[in-house]
C-alpha positions as CSV (number, residue, x, y, z in Angstrom):
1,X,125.1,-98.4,-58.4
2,X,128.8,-99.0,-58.3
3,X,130.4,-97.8,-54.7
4,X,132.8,-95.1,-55.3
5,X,134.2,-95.0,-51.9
6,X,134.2,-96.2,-48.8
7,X,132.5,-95.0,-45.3
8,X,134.9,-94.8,-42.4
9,X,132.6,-94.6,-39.9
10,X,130.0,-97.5,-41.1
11,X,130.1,-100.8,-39.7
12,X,128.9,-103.3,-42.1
13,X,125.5,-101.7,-43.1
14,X,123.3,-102.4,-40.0
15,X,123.4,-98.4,-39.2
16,X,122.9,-96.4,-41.9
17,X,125.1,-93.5,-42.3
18,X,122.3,-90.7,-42.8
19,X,121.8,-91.0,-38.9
20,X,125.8,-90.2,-38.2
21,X,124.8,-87.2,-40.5
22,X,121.9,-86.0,-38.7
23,X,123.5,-86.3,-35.4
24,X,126.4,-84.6,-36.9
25,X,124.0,-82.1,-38.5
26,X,122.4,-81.6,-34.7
27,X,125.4,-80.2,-33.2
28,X,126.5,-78.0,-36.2
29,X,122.9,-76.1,-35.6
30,X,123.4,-76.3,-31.9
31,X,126.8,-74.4,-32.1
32,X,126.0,-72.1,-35.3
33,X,122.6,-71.0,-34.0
34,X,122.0,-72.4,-30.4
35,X,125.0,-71.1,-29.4
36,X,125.8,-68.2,-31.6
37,X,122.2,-66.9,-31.8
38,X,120.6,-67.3,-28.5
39,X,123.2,-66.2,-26.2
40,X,124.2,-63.0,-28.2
41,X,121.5,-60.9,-26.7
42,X,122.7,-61.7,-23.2
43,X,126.0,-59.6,-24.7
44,X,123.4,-56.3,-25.5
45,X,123.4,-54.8,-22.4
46,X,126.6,-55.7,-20.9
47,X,128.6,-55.0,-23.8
48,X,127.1,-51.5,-24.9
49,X,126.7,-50.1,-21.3
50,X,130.8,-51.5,-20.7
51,X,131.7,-49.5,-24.2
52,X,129.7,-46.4,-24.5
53,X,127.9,-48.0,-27.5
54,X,124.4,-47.1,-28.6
55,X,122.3,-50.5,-28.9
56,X,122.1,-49.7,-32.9
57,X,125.7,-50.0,-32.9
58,X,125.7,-53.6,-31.1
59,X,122.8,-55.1,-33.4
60,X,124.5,-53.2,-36.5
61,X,126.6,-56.5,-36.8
62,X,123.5,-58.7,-37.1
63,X,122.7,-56.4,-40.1
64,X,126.0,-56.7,-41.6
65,X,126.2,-60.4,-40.8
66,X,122.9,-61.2,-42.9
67,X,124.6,-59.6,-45.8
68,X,127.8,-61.3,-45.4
69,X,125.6,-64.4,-44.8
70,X,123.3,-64.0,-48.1
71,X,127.1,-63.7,-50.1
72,X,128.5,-66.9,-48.3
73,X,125.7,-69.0,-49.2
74,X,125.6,-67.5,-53.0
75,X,129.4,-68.6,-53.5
76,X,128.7,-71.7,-51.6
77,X,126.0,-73.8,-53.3
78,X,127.8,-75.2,-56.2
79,X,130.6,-76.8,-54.4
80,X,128.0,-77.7,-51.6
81,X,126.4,-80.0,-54.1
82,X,130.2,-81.2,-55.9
83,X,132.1,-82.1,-52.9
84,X,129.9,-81.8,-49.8
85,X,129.6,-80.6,-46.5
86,X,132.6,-81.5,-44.9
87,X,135.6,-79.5,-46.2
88,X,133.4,-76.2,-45.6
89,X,132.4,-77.7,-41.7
90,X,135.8,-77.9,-40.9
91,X,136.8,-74.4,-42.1
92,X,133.6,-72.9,-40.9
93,X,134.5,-74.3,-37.4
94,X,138.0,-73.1,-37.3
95,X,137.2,-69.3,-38.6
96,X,134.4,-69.4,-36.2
97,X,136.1,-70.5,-33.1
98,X,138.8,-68.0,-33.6
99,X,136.9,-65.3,-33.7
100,X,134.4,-66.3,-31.3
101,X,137.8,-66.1,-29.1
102,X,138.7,-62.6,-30.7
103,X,135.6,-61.5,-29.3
104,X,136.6,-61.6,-25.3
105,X,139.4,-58.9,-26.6
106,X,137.2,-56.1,-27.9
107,X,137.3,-52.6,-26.8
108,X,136.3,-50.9,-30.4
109,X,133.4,-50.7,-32.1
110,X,134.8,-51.7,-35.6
111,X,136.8,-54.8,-34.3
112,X,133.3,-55.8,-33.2
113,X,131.3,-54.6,-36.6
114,X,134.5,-56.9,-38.1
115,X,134.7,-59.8,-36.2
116,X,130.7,-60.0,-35.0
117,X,129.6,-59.2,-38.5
118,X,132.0,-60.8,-40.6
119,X,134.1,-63.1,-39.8
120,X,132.1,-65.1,-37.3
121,X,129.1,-65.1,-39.9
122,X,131.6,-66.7,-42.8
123,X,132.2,-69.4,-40.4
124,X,128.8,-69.5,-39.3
125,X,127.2,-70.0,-42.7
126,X,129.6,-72.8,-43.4
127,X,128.7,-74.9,-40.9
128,X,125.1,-73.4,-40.9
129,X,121.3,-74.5,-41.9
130,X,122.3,-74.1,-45.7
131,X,125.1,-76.7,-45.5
132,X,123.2,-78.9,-43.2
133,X,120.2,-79.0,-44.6
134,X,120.9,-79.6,-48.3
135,X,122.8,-82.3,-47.2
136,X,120.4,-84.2,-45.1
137,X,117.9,-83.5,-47.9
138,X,120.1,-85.4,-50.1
139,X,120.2,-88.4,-48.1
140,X,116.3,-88.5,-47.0
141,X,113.5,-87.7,-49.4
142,X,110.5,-89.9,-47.4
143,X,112.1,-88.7,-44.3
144,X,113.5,-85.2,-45.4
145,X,110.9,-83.5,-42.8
146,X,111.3,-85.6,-40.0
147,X,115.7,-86.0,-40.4
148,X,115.3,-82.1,-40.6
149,X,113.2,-81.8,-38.1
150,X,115.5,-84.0,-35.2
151,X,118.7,-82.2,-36.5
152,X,117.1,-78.9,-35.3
153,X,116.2,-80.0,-32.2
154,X,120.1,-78.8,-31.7
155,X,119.0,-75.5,-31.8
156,X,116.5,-76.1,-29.2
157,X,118.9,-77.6,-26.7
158,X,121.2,-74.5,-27.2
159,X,118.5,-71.9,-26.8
160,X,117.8,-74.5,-23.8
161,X,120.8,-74.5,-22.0
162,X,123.3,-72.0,-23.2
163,X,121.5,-69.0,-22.0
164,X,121.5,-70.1,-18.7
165,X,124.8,-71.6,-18.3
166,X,126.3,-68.1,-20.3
167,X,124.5,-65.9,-18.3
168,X,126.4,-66.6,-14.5
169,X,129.5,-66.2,-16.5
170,X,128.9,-62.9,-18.0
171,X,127.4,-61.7,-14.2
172,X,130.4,-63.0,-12.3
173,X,133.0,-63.1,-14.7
174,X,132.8,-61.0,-17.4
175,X,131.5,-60.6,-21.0
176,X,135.1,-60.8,-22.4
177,X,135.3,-64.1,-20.2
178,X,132.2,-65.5,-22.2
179,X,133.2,-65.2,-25.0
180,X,136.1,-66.5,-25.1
181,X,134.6,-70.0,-23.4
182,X,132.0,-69.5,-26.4
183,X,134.8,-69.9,-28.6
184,X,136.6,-72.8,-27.0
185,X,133.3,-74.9,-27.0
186,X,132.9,-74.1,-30.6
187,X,136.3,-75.8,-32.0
188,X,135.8,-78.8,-29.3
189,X,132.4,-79.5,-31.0
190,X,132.6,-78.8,-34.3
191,X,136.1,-80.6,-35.4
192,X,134.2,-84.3,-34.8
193,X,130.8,-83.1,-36.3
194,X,132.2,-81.9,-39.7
195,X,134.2,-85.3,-40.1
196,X,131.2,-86.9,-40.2
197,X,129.7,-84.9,-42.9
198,X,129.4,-86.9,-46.3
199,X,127.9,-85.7,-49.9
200,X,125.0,-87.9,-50.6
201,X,124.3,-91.8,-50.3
202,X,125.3,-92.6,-54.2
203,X,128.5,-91.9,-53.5
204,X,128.7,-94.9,-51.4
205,X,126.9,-97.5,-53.7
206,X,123.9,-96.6,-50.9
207,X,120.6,-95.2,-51.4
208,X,118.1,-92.6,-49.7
209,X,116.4,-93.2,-46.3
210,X,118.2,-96.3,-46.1
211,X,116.9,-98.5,-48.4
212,X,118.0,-101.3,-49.5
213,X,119.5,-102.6,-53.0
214,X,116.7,-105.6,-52.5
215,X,113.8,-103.2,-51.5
216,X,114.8,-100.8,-54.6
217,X,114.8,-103.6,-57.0
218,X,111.0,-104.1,-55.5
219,X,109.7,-100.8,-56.4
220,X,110.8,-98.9,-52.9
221,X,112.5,-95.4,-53.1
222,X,110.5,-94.8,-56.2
223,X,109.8,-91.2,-54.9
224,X,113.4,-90.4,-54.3
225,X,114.2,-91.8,-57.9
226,X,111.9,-88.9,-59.3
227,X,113.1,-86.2,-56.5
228,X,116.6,-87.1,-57.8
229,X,115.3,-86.9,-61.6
230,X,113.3,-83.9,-61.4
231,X,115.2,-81.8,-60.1
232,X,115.2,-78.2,-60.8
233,X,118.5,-76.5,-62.0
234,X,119.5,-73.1,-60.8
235,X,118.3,-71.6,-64.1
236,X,115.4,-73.2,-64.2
237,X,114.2,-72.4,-60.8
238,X,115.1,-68.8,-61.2
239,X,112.2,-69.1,-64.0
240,X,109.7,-70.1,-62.0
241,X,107.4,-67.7,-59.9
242,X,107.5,-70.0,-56.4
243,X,111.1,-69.6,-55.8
244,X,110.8,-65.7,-55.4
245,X,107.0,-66.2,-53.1
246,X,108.6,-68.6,-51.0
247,X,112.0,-66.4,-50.2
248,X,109.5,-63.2,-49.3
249,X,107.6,-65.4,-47.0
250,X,110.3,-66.6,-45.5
251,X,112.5,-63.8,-45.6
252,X,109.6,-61.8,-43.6
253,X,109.7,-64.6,-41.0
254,X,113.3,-64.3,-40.6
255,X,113.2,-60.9,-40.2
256,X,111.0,-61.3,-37.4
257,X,112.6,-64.1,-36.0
258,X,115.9,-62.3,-35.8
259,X,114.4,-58.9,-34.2
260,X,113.0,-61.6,-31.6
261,X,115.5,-63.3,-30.9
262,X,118.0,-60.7,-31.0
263,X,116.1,-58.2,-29.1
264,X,113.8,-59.7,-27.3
265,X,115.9,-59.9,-24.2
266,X,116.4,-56.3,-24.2
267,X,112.8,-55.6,-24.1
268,X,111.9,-58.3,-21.5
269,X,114.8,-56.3,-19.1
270,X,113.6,-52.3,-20.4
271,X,109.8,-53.9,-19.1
272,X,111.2,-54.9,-15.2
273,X,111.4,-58.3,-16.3
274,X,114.6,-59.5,-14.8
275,X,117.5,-60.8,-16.6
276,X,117.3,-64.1,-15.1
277,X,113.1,-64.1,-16.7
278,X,114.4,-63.2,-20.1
279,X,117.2,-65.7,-20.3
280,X,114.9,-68.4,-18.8
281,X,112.2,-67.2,-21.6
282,X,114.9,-68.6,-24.6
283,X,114.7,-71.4,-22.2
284,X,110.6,-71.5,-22.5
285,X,111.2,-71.3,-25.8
286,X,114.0,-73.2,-26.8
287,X,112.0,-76.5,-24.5
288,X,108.3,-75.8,-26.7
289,X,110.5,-76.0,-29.8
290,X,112.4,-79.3,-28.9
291,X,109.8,-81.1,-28.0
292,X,107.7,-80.0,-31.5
293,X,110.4,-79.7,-33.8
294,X,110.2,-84.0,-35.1
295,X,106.5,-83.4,-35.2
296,X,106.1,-81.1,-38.0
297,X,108.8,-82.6,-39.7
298,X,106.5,-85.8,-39.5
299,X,103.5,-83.8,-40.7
300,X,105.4,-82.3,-43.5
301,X,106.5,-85.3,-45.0
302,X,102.7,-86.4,-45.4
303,X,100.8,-83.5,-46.2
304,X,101.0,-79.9,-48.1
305,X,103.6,-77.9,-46.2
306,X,102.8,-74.8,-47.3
307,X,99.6,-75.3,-45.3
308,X,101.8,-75.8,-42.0
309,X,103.9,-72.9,-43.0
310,X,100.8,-71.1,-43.0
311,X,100.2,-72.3,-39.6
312,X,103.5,-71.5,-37.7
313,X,103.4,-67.7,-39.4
314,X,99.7,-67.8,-37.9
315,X,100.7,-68.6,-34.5
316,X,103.8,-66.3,-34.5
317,X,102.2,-63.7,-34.9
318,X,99.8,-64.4,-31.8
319,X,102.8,-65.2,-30.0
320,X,104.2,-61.7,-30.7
321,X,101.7,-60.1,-29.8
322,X,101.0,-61.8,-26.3
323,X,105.0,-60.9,-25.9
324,X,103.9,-57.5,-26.7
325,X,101.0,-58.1,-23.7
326,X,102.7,-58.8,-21.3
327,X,105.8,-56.0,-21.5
328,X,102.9,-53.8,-21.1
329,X,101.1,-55.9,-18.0
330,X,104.0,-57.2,-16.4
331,X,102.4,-60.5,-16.7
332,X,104.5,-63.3,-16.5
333,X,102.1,-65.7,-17.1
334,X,101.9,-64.4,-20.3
335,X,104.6,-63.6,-20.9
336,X,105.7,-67.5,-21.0
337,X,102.3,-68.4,-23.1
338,X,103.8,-66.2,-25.5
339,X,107.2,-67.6,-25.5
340,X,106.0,-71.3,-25.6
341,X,103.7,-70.6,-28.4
342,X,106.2,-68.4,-30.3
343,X,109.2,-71.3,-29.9
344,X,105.9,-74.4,-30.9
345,X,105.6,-71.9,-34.4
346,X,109.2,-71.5,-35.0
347,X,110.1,-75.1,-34.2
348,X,108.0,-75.9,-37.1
349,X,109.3,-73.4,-40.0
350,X,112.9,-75.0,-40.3
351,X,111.7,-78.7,-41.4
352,X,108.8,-77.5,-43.2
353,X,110.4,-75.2,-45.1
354,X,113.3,-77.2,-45.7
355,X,110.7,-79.8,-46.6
356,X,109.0,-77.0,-49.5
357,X,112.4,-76.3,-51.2
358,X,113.2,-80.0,-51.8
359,X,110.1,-81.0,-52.9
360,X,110.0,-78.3,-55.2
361,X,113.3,-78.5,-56.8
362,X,114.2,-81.4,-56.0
363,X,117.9,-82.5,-54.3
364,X,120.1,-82.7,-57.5
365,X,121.2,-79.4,-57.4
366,X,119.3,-77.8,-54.3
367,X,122.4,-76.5,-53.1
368,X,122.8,-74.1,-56.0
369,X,118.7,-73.2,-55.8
370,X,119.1,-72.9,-52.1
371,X,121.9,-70.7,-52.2
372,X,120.8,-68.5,-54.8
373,X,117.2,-68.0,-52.8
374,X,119.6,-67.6,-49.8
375,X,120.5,-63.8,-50.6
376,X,117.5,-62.6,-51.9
377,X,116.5,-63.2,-48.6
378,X,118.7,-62.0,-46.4
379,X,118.6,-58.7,-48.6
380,X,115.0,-58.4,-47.1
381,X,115.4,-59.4,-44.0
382,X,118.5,-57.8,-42.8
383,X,117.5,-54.2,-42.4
384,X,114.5,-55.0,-39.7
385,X,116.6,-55.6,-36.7
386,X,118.6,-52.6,-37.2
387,X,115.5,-50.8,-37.5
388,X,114.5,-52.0,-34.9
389,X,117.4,-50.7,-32.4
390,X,117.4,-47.4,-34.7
391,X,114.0,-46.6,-33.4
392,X,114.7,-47.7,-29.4
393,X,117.3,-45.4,-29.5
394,X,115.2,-42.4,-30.6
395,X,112.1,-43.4,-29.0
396,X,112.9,-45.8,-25.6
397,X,110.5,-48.4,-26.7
398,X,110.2,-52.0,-28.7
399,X,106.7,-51.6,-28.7
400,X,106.0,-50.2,-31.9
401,X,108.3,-52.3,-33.8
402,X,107.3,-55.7,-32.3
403,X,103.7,-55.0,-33.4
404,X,105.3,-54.3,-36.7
405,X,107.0,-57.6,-37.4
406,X,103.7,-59.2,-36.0
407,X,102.1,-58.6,-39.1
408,X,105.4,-59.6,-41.1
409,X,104.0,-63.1,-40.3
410,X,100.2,-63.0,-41.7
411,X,101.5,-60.8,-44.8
412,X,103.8,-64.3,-45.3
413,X,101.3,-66.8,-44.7
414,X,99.4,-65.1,-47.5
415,X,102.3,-65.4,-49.8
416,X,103.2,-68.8,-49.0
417,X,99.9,-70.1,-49.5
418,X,100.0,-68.1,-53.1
419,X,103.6,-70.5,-53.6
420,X,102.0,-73.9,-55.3
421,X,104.3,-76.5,-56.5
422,X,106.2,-75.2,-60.0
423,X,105.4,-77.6,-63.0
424,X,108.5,-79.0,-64.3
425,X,110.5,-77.8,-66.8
426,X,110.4,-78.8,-70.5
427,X,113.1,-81.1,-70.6
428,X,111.2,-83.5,-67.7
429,X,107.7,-82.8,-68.9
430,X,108.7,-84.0,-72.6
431,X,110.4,-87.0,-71.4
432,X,113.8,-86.2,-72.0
433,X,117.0,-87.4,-70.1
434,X,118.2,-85.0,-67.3
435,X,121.9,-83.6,-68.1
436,X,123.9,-84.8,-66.9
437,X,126.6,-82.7,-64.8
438,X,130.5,-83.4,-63.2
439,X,129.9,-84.4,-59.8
440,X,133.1,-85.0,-57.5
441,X,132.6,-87.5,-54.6
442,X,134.4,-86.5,-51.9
């Protein structure tokens, strides 16, 4: 395997570079969703009551977003899998940061609708899971669910830390003030993360997981050999009933994860929770998901994930409903038994299902079957958390609607279970040579 170029960043080969990608791919997910996720709903109240806005009209940017987000990640596989991750990290981070920025200077709903919904979410989705996560897939196969699994813990230590260190700000500052701190962070983070970003080992005369020219030539990194040959192209994958079960299933968890996530503050603060409970709930949260997150990345990578997707959508759904609880019982007790169990479930569904879609389809060209899958599911998922604030603002209450998306998670460990591993296509099962295709290093 002939090297093609060199690593910058990689000193001799004692360290090998898949670990500068997962570190870099931790704080991509720790800005792009532990950041930009987690502290928006601390924004809800502040920002509509400042305004005159309805709360339908705030979360009517998530909405938008998921559809700008399911068009990004169409347009974006292809290149994803020709020249990596890093050109598209260091736009992402530079449209993101600006308008993160933009945000501390809104006083209209449609600069909002535009900036929130649009133009943060492009740069979102190019430094995002999507562009992450295909690219750690690429460089671990033994390891996929465990790499996955420590990148996320990013998200974690944002959900962790940024509500509470936001939350001061907006009380004794001001939103505008937030968000425009929000903003800075961004571009100071982001700029170092995305120059670390690199296609795939091959390009570097270096192999998956780290192994070694020696321990290849002995038989090791046979399974990434076969995840690398049998891969799935778009078309093919398209063909194949899995794809579409596994984007339902995951498309309903998403919808309830973003109602949650996005909401969920509102309806801790509309119960006589206090604004400092809610925030330190994401906290509650965000610490049961970091500390569980490498854990079912480890169990994914040795047994059937779709079992442990099972799982997670099992305990979300109890985890809704003891949210549900205690709104009505002002308990806080559990209240965070809720929480902890809700962030345990949701820690596990990035890795694992990360873990599905490249074992599958394989990490050849995962980027275009991960980006095609990307919008059908967003298209599904998008209109619940509108919904959502639709029906608050007609009938004062989350209740309904939480117990709603509940069930969202049962209904998908049904389907997921339903999604068994695709046979291969023709071409593989006969034997014959995979196509080759025009791949550009970067």
């Amino acid at each position: 395997m002939a090297r093609r170029s060199r690593l910058p960043f990689l000193s001799g080969r004692s360290v090998y570079p898949g670990w500068w990608i997962v570190g870099a791919a931790m704080v991509a997910q720790f800005v792009s969703i532990g950041m930009h996720v987690f502290v928006t709903p601390l924004f809800l109240k502040p920002m509509t009551e400042s305004l005159g806005w309805d709360r339908a009209d705030f979360i009517v940017a998530t909405t938008i977003g998921q559809f700008v987000m399911g068009g990004i990640g169409f347009s974006i596989g292809g290149y994803l899998d020709r020249y990596g991750a890093r050109p598209l990290m260091l736009i992402g981070a530079t449209v993101l940061g600006i308008s993160t920025f933009s945000l501390g200077f809104v006083d209209e709903l449609w600069q909002w609708l535009l900036l929130r919904g649009v133009v943060s979410t492009i740069g979102a989705a190019l430094i995002g899971n999507l562009v992450v996560n295909v690219t750690l897939s690429k460089w671990f196969v033994e390891q996929r669910g465990r790499m996955i699994g420590i990148a996320s813990i990013g998200l974690s230590i944002g959900g962790l830390i940024m509500p509470p260190l936001m939350s001061p700000i907006i009380e004794n500052y001001s939103w505008e003030v937030a968000w425009r701190v929000l903003g800075l962070i961004t571009l100071v983070l982001m700029y170092p993360s995305a120059l670390l970003m690199r296609r795939q080992p091959e390009d570097y005369g270096l192999y998956p997981d780290g192994k070694t020219a020696e321990e290849v030539r002995q038989g090791g990194g046979r399974r990434a050999q076969q995840d690398y040959a049998n891969s799935f192209t778009r078309r093919e994958a398209l063909a194949t009933p899995q794809l579409y079960l596994l984007v339902v299933a995951f498309a309903l968890s998403g919808a309830g994860i973003t109602t949650v996530l996005s909401q969920g503050t509102a309806f801790l603060t509309d119960s006589d929770f206090s604004a400092g409970t809610a925030a330190l709930m994401l906290s509650v949260y965000s610490i049961l998901g970091a500390g569980s997150r490498v854990a079912w990345g480890y169990f994914a990578d040795r047994s059937h994930a779709r079992y442990l997707a099972a799982i997670t959508f099992a305990m979300a759904f109890v985890a809704v409903l003891l949210i549900v609880v205690a709104a009505q019982t002002g308990s806080l007790a559990v209240l965070i038994a809720g929480y902890a169990l809700f962030g345990s479930a949701l820690s596990g569904q990035q890795p694992i299902q990360e873990t599905i879609w490249g074992t599958y389809f394989g990490r050849r060209y995962l980027g275009q079957v991960r980006s095609v899958a990307m919008p059908i599911s967003l298209v599904i998922s998008a209109s619940v958390p509108v919904l959502t604030a639709i029906y608050f603002d007609r009938a004062g209450s989350y209740e309904v609607p939480f117990l709603v998306i509940s069930a969202f998670w049962i209904l998908g460990a049904g389907i997921v279970l339903l999604a068994r591993q695709p046979r291969l296509p023709a071409r593989l099962r006969e034997g014959e040579a995979v196509e080759e295709r025009a791949e550009t290093p970067t």
